[in-house]
C-alpha positions as CSV (number, residue, x, y, z in Angstrom):
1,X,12.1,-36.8,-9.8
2,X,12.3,-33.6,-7.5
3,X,14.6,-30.8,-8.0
4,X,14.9,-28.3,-5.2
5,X,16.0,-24.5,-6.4
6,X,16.6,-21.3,-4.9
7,X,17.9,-17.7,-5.3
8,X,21.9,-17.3,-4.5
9,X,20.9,-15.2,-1.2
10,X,20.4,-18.4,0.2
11,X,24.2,-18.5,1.0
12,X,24.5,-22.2,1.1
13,X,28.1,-23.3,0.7
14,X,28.9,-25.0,-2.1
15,X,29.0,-28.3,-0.2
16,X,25.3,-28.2,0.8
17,X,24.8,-27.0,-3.4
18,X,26.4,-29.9,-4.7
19,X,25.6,-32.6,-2.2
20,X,21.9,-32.1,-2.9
21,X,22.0,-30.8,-6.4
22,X,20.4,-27.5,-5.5
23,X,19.6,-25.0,-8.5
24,X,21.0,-21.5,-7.9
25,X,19.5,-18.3,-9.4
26,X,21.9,-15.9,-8.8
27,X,21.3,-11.9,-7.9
28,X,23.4,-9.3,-9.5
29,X,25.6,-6.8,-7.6
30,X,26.3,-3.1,-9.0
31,X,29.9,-2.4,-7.4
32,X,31.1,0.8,-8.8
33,X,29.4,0.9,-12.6
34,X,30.1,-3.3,-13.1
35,X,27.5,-6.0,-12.8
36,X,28.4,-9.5,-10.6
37,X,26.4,-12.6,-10.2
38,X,26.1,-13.3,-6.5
39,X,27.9,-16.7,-6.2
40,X,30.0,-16.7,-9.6
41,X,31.7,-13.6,-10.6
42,X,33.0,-12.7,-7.4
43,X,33.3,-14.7,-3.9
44,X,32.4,-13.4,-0.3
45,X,36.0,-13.0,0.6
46,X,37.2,-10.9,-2.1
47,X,34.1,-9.1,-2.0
48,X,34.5,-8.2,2.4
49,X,38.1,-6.9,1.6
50,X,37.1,-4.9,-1.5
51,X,34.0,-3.5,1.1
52,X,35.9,-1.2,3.1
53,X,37.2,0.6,0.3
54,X,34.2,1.3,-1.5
55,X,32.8,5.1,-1.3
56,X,29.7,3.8,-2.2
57,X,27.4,0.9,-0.8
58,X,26.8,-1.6,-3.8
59,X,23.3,-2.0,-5.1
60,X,21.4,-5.7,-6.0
61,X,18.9,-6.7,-8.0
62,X,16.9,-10.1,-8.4
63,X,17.9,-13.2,-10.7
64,X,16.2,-12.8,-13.7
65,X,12.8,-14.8,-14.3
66,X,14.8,-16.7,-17.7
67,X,17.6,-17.6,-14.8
68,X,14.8,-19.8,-13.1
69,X,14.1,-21.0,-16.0
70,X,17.2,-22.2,-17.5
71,X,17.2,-24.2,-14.2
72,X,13.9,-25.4,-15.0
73,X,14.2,-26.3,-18.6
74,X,18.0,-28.2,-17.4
75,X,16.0,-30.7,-14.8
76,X,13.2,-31.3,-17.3
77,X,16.2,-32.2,-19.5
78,X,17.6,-34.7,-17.0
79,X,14.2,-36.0,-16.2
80,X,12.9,-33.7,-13.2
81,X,9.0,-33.8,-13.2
82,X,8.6,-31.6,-9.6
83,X,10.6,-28.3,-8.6
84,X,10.1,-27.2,-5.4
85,X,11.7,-23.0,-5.4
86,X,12.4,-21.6,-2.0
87,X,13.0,-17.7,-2.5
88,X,14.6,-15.2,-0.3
89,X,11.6,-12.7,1.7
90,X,9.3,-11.3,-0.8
91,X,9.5,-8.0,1.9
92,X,12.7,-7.7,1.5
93,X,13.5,-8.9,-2.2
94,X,11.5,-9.4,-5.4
95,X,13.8,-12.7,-6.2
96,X,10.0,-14.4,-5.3
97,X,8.3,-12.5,-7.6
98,X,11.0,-12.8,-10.9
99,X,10.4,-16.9,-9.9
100,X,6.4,-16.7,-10.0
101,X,7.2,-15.2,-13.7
102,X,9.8,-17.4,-14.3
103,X,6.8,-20.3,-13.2
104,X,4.1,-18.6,-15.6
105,X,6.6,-18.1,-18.3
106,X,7.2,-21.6,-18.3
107,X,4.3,-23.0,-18.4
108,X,3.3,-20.2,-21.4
109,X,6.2,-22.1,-23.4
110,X,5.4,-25.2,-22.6
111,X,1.3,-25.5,-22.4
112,X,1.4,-29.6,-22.3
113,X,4.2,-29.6,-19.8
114,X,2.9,-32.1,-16.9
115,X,5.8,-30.3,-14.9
116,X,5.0,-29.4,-11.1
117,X,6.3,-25.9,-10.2
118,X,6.0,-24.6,-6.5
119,X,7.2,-21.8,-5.3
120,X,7.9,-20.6,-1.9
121,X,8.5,-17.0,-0.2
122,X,10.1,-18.1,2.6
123,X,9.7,-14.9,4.6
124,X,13.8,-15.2,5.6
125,X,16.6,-13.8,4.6
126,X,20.0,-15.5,3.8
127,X,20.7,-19.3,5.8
128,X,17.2,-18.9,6.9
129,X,16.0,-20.0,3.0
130,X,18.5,-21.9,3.4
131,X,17.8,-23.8,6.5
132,X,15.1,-24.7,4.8
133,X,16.3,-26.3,1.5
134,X,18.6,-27.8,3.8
135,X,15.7,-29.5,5.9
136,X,13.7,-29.9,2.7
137,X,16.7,-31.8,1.2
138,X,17.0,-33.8,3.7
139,X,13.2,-35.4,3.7
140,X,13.3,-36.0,0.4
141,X,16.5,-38.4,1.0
142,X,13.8,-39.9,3.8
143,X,11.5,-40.4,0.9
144,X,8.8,-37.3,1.3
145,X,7.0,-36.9,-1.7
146,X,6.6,-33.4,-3.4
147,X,3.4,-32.5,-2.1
148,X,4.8,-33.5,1.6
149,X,7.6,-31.3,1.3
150,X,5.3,-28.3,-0.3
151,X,3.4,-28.4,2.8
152,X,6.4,-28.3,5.2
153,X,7.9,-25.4,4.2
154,X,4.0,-23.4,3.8
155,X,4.1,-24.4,7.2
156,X,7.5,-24.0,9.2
157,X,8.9,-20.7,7.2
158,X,6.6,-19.0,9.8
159,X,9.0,-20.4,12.1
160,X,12.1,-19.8,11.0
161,X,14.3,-17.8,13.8
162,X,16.6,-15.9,12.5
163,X,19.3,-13.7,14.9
164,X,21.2,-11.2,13.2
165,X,24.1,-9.0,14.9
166,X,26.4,-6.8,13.3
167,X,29.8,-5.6,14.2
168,X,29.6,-2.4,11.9
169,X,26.3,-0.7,11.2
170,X,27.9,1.0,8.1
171,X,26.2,-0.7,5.3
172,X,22.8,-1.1,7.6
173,X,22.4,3.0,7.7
174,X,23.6,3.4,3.5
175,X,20.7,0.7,2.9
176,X,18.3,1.9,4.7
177,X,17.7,-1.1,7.6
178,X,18.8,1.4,10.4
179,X,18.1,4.9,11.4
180,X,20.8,7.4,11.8
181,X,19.9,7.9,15.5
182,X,20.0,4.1,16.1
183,X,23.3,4.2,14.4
184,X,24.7,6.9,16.6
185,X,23.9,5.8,19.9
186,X,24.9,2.3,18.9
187,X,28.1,3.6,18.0
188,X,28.3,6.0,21.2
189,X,27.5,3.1,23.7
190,X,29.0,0.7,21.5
191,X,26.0,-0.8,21.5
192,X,25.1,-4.0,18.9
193,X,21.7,-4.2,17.5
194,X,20.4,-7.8,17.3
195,X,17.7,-8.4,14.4
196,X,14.8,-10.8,13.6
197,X,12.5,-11.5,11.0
198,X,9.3,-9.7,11.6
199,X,6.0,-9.7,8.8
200,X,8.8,-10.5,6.2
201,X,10.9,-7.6,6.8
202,X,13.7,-7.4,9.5
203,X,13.2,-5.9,12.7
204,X,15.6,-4.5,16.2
205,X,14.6,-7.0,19.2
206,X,17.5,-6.1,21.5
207,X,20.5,-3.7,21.7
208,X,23.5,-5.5,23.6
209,X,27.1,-4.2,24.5
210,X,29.7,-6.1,23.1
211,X,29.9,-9.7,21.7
212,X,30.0,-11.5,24.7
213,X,26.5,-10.4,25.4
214,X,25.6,-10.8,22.4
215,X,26.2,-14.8,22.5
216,X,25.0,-15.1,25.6
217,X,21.3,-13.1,24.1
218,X,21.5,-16.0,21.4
219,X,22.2,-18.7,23.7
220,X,19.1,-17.8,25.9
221,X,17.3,-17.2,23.2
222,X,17.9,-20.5,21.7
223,X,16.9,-22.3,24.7
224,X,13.6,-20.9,24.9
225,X,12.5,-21.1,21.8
226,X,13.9,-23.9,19.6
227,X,11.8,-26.9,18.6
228,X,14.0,-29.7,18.8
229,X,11.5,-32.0,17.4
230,X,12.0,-30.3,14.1
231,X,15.9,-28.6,14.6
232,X,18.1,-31.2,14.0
233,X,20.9,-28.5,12.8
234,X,21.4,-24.8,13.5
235,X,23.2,-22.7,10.8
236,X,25.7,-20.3,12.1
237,X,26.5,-17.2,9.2
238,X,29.1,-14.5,9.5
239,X,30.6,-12.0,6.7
240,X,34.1,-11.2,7.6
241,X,34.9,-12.6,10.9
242,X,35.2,-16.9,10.8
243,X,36.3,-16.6,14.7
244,X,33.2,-15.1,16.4
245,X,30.9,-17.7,14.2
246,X,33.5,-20.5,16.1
247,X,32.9,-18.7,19.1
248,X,28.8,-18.9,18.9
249,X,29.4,-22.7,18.2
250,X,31.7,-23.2,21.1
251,X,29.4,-21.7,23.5
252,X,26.7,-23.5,22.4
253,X,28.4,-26.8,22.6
254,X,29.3,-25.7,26.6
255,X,25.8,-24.3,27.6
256,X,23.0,-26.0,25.6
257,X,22.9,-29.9,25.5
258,X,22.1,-29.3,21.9
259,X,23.1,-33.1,19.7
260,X,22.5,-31.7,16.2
261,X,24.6,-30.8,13.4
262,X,25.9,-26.8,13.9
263,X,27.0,-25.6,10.0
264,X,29.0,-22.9,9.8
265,X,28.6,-21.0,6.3
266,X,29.8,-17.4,5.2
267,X,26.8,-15.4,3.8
268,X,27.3,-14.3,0.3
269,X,27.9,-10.8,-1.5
270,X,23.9,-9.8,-2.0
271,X,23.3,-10.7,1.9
272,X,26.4,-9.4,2.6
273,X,26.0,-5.7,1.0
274,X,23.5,-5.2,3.2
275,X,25.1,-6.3,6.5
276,X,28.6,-5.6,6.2
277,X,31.5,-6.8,8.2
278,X,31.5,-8.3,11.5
279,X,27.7,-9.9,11.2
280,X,26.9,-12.8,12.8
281,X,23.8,-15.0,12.4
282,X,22.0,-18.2,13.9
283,X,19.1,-20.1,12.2
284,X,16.6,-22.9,13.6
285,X,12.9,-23.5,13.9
286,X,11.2,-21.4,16.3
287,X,8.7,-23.2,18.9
């Protein structure tokens, strides 16, 4: 039996979590002198309303390595012989490196333990891990064995697109992801920085003006450069604002002749302490 598990900055909803039985590991977020799990002490929503107030940007920190395990040591319990981990960007969080531990920690306990580990940096960042659980999920409904699925995801997580816009540039100047000048001449042209996954870390690609722009940047880029044979579903994330997410799934209903599955899912508090309010996202595999 294969188990897939991941870090919580995978943002999955908890449809895709329970539908395929997906272990969560979650981060912990430092708001004002107390400690949250990503995903169980406190929700998205109440976290984007309590943002605004905050005089200071909340800090994360990876799952622990004995969170992974307690995962681990649950599916060998229910009969789980193969885990396949898919971690948030080792560039951009050390969630990989606590599950390596968590893997050699193991395996130190358990010396006979014929248990197959894997784990997986998936050089993304929020629904872009999670895109590909998602895929990965689905494949080994389709019967893929563990080594199969290994080799997918070593593979196509060089290929993951990620697009990242955000309405506020707040939290992206307090964390560090964008320079003060950047800020201030996006805010004096109100100009919207659109973001990528470059080398593991994220990276500007284009400025636009305004959201309708904006779509139509992620519409052209989408028809350039998906790969259809692999995208059957695009994941569209957004923070605080549900309507521009339905927005970026209306327009690409009208001007793409796209037939797969279009998710919407909120990203959580650790993705979202970084981003802030107003960000939207699109995920799918990269020609």
């Amino acid at each position: 039996m294969i188990k897939i598990m991941a870090d919580s900055t995978c943002d999955l909803s908890e449809e895709f979590i329970n539908k395929y039985s997906i272990g969560i590991a979650p981060l912990n977020i430092m708001i004002e002198d107390r400690v949250y799990r990503d995903r169980i002490d406190l929700s998205s929503d109440e976290f984007f309303e309590m943002l605004p107030t905050l005089d200071e940007l909340p800090t994360t920190s990876m799952p622990s390595p004995e969170e992974y395990v307690k995962i681990i040591d649950q599916g060998i319990l229910e009969g789980v012989t193969e885990f396949l981990c898919i971690c948030m960007s080792s560039g951009t969080s050390a969630s990989y490196t606590s599950a390596e531990l968590a893997k050699k920690y193991f395996y130190e306990r358990n010396p006979d333990s014929i248990a197959k580990i894997h784990v997986v940096d998936s050089l993304s960042m929020s629904h872009g891990s999670g895109w590909l659980i998602i895929k990965s999920a689905q494949l080994l409904e389709a019967g893929w064995t563990f080594e199969q699925l290994v080799e997918f995801n070593e593979t196509y997580k060089i290929k993951t697109k990620h697009l990242l816009c955000v309405d506020d540039l707040s939290n992206l100047i307090k964390s560090g992801r964008l320079s003060n000048t950047s800020a201030f001449i996006g805010r004096l042209l109100r100009v919207k920085p659109i973001m990528t996954m470059k080398k593991s870390r994220g990276a500007i690609v284009a400025k636009e003006r305004g959201w309708n722009k904006v779509l139509k940047y992620y519409i052209k880029e989408f028809l350039s450069r998906v790969n259809l044979e692999i995208t059957n579903f695009l994941i569209v994330g957004y923070t605080s604002d549900i309507y521009i997410a339905y927005a970026l799934r209306d327009k690409l209903l009208v001007d793409t002749d796209f037939s797969g599955d279009i998710y919407i899912m909120q990203m959580g508090v650790a993705v979202g302490t970084h981003v802030g309010l107003g960000g939207l996202s699109m995920y799918f595999i990269d020609k």
